[in-house]
C-alpha positions in Angstrom: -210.0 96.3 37.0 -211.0 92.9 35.0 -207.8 91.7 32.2 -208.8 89.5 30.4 -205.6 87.2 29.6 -205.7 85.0 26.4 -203.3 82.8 24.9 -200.9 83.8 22.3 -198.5 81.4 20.1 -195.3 82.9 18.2 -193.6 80.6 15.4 -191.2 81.8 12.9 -187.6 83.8 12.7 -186.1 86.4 15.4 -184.1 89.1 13.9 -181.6 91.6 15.3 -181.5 95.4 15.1 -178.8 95.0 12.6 -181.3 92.8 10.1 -179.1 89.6 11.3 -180.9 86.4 12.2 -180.7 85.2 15.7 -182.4 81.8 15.4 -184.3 80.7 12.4 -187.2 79.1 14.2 -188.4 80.0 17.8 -191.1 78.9 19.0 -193.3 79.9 21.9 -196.6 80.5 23.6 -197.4 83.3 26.4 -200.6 84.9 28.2 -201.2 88.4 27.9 -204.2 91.1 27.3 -202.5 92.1 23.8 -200.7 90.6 21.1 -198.7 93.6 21.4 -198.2 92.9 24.8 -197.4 89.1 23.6 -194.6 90.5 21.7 -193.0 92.4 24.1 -193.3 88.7 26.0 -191.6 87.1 23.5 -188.8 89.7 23.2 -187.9 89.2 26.6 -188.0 85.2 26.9 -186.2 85.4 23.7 -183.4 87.9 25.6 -183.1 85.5 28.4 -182.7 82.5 26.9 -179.8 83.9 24.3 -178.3 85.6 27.4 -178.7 88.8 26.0 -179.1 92.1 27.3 -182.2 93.7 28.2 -181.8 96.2 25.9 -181.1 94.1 23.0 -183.4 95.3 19.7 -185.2 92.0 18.8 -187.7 91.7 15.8 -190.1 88.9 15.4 -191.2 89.2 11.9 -193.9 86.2 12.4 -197.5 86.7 13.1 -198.3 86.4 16.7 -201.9 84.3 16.8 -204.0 83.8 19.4 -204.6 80.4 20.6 -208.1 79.4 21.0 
């Protein structure tokens, strides 16, 4: 089984499940096989780093682009 991991960047607004916004600007960069996958990345570093829960709904309205 060969994944082949690229680099995916993330700049722009998080929103809640509630249409609220957490932070204006985040900003980050991750590896994964997806950008859907990269998403679900950011979600989770976002999660931690706010100290929320792990079940928090987070919406990343930006365009996740792959870093070359």
């Amino acid at each position: 089984m060969d994944t082949d991991y690229r680099r995916y960047a993330y700049s722009g607004p998080v929103v809640n499940g509630f249409g609220q916004i957490v932070a204006d600007k985040w900003a980050g960069e991750t590896m994964a096989t997806s950008p859907m996958k990269a998403r679900a990345n950011f979600a989770y570093r976002i999660k931690t780093e706010l100290g929320l829960v792990a079940s928090a709904k987070l919406v990343l309205p930006g365009k996740v682009t792959e870093v070359l």
